[in-house]
C-alpha positions as CSV (number, residue, x, y, z in Angstrom):
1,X,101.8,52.9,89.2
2,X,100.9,55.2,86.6
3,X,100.9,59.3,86.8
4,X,97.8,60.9,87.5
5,X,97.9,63.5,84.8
6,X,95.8,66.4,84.8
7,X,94.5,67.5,82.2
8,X,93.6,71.1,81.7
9,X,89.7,70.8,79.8
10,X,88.8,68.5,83.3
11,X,88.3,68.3,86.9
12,X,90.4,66.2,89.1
13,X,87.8,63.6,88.8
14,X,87.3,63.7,85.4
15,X,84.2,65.3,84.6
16,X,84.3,68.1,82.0
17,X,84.9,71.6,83.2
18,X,82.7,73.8,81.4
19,X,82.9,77.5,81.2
20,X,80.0,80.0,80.9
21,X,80.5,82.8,78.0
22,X,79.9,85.9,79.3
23,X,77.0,87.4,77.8
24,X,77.3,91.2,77.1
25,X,74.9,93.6,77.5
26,X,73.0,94.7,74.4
27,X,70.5,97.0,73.5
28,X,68.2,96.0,70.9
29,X,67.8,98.1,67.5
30,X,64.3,98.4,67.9
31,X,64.3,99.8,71.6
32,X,63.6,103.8,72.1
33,X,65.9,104.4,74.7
34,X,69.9,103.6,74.2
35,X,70.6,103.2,77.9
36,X,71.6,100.1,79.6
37,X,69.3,98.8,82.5
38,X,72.5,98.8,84.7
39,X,73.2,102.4,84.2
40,X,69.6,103.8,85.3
41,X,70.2,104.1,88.7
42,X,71.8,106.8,90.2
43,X,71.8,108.7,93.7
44,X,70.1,112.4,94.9
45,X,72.4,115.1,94.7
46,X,70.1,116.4,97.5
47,X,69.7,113.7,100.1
48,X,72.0,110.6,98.5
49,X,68.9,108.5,98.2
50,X,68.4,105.9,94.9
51,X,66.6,107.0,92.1
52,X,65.8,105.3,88.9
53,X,66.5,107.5,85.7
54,X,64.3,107.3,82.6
55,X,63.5,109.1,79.9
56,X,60.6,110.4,79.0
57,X,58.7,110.8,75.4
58,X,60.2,113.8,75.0
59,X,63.8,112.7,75.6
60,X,64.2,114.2,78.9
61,X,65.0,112.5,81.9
62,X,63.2,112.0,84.9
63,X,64.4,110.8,88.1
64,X,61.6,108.1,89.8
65,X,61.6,106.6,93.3
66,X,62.6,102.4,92.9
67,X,59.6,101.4,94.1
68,X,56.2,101.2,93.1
69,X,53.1,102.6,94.7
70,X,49.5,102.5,95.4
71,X,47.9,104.1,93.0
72,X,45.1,105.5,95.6
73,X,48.0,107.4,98.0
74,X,49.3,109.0,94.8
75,X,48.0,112.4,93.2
76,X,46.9,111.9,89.9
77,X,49.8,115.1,88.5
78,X,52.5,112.4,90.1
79,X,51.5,109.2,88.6
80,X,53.6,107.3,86.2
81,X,54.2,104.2,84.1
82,X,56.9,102.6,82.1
83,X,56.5,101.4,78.9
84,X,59.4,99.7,77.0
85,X,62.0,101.7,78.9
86,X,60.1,105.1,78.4
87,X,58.4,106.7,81.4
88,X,55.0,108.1,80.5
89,X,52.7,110.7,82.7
90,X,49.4,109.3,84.3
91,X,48.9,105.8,85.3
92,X,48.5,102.4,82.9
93,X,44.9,101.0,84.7
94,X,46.8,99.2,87.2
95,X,46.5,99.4,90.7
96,X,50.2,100.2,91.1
97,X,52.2,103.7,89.4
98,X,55.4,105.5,89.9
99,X,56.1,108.9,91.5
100,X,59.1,111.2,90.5
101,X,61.7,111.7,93.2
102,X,61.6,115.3,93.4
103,X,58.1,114.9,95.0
104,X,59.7,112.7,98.2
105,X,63.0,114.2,98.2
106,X,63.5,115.3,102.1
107,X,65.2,118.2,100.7
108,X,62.5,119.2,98.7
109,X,59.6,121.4,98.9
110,X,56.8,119.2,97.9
111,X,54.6,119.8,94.9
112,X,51.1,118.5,96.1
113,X,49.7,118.2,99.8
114,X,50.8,114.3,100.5
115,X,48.7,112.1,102.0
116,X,50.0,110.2,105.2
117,X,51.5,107.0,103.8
118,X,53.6,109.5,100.9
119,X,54.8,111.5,104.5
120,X,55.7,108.7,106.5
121,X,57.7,107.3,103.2
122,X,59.3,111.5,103.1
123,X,60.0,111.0,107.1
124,X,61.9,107.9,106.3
125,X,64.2,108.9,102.9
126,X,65.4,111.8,105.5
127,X,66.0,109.4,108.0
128,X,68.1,107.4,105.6
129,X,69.6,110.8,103.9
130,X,71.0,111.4,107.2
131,X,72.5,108.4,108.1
132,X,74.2,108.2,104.9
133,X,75.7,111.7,106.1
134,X,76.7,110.7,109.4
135,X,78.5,107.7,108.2
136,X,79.7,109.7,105.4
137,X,78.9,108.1,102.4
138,X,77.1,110.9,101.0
139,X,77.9,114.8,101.7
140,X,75.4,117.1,100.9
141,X,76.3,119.6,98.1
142,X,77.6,123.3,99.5
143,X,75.2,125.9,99.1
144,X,75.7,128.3,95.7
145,X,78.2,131.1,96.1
146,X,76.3,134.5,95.1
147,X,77.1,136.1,92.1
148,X,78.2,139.4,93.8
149,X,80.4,137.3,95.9
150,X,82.6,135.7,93.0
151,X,86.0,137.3,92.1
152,X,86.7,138.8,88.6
153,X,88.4,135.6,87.4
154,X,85.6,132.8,88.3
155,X,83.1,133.7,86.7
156,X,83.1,131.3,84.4
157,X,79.5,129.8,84.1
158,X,79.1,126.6,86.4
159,X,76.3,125.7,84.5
160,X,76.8,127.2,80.6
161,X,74.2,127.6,78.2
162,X,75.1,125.6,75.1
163,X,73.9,126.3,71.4
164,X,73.3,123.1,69.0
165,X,70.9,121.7,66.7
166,X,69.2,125.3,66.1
167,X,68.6,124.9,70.2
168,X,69.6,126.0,73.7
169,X,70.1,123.4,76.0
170,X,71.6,123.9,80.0
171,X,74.6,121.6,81.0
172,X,74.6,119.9,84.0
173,X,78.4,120.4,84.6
174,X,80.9,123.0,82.9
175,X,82.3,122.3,79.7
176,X,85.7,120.8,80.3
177,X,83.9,118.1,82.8
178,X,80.8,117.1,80.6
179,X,82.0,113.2,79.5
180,X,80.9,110.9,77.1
181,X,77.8,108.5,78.3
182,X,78.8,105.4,76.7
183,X,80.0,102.0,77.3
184,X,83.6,100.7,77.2
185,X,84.4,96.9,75.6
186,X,85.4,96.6,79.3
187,X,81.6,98.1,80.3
188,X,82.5,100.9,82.2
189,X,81.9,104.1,81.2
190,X,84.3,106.2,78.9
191,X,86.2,108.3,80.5
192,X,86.3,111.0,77.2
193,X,85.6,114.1,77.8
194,X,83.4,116.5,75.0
195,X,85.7,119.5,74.8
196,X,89.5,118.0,73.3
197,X,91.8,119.6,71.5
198,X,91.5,117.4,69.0
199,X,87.8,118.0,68.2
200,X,86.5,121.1,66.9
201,X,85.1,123.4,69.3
202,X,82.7,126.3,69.6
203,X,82.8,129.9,70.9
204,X,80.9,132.0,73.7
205,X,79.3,134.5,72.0
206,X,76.5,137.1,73.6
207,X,73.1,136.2,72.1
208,X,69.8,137.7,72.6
209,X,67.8,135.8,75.8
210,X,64.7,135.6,73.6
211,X,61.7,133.7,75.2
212,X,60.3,130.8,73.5
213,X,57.3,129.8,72.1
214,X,53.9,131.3,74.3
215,X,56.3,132.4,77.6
216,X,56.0,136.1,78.7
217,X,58.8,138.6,77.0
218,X,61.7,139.2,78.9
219,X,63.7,142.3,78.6
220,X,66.3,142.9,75.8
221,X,69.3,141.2,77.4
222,X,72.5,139.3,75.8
223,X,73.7,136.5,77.2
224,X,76.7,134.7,77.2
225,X,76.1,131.8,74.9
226,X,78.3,128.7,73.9
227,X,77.7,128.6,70.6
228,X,78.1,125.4,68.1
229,X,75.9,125.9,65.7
230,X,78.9,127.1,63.0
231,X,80.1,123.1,63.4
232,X,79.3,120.8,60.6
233,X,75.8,118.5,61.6
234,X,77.9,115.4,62.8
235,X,79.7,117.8,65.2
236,X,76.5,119.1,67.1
237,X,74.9,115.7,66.7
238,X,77.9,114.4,69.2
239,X,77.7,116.7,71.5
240,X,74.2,116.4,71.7
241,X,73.9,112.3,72.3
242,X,77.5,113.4,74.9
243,X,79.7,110.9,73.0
244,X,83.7,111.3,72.2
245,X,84.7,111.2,69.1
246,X,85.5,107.2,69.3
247,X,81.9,106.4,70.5
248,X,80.2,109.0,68.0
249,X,81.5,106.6,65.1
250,X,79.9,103.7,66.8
251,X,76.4,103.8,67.4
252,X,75.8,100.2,68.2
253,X,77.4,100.8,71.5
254,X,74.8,101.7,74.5
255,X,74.5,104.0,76.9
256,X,75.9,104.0,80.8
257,X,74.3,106.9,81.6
258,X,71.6,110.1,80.6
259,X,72.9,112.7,79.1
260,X,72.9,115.6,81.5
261,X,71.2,118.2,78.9
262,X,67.9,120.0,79.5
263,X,65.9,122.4,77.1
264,X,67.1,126.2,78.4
265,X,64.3,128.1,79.6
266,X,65.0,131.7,80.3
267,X,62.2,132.0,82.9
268,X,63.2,128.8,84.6
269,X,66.8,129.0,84.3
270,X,67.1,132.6,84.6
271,X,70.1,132.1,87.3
272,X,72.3,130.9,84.6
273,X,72.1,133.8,82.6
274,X,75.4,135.7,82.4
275,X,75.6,138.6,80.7
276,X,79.4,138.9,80.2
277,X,81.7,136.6,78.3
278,X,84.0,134.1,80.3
279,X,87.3,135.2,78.4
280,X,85.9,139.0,78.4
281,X,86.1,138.4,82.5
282,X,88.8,136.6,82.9
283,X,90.9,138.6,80.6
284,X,90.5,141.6,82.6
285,X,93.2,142.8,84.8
286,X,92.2,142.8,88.2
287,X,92.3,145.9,90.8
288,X,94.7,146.6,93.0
């Protein structure tokens, strides 16, 4: 009898064993957004319900509901499209649109008198919201501690104002916890965080809370300000696409996730004025 050797390139009948090559995800030079498909969903902060994230023309992001709608149940303000990854306002001629989250969030005020289908799909993303947080698998966020309330060493901002690109823009976390949005060789997302010691960093500084462009004047107030404009071009330009300093020097690698930055608007996002520097508060002794 002969041995029945195995061999390593075939099956123990013989037939070839073949081996799919893992594709990896790519985004295309010519696309206008950087972000991966897979990293465009995310969940409420609010209620824990899906969302779909996009950007819109204007580089800001917009959180959507999954599905689409009828474009007859839908106010015409709410409606929009997609458009080679890009969310644009109003609808496209079809019979089907989008509608931002914030409109159907249960936790929400809504916008716009709804009709009675956009209610009945409200009634049921709170009836889902509240499973998820009887199961717990989502828990609500804890409600803002005032200002007044806040000892003489926390008052660091939650939410700090940052200076870049001759701009103001509102983080969505504090400093030390904003991380870079790209994607590892092993496609998760980096785990880098903005602020290292190794990078060059910026200073608070108190800044005038000028108004922009056609909003109503505001009174003359300083504000504490993170400022990075002294850093060289390169610098701000990193901190303004939220990559380390690895992923900065690669820009074929895509995005995992939006970057949490919004345009600061002192009428809007007048909470998140301080007008006392973080060191300046923390640095002072407290009483006995």
């Amino acid at each position: 009898m002969c041995p029945n050797t195995a061999y390593i390139g075939r099956h123990w009948d013989g037939s070839p064993r073949t081996t799919r090559a893992h594709r990896p995800l790519r985004v295309a030079d010519t696309s206008p957004s950087r972000l991966l498909r897979c990293g465009q969903s995310a969940r409420c902060r609010l209620c824990g319900n899906r969302v779909d994230l996009y950007q819109r023309t204007d580089r800001r992001p917009i959180a959507l509901h999954p599905a689409e709608l009828a474009v007859a149940h839908i106010p015409a303000p709410c409606r929009w499209h997609l458009s080679c990854g890009i969310a644009h306002p109003y609808g496209d001629g079809s019979d089907w649109c989008r509608i931002p989250h914030d409109v159907l969030c249960p936790h929400r005020t809504a916008p716009t008198p709804l009709s009675p289908p956009l209610r009945a799909l409200r009634r049921q993303l709170a009836v889902r919201s509240r499973r998820l947080i009887d199961t717990g698998a989502f828990h609500p966020p804890a409600p803002p501690v005032p200002a007044c309330e806040q000892s003489a060493g926390s008052r660091r901002p939650a939410l700090p104002v940052v200076q870049l690109l001759l701009g103001r823009y509102l983080a969505d976390r504090p400093l030390e916890e904003i991380r870079c949005v790209a994607q590892t060789r092993q496609r998760y997302r980096c785990s880098q965080r903005l602020l290292t010691p190794d990078a060059a960093a910026g200073s608070w500084r108190l800044l005038p809370a000028g108004p922009q462009r056609g909003q109503l004047a505001l009174p003359a107030v300083l504000m504490a300000v993170y400022d990075l404009g002294r850093l060289p071009y390169a610098e701000q330009l990193r901190w303004r696409t939220q990559r380390c300093t690895v992923h900065a020097a690669a820009p074929d690698a895509a995005d995992l996730a939006l970057a949490g930055w919004q345009v600061f608007d002192p009428l809007l996002h007048a909470e998140h004025i301080h007008t006392r520097l973080p060191h300046a508060a923390a640095s002072r002794p407290q009483e006995a």
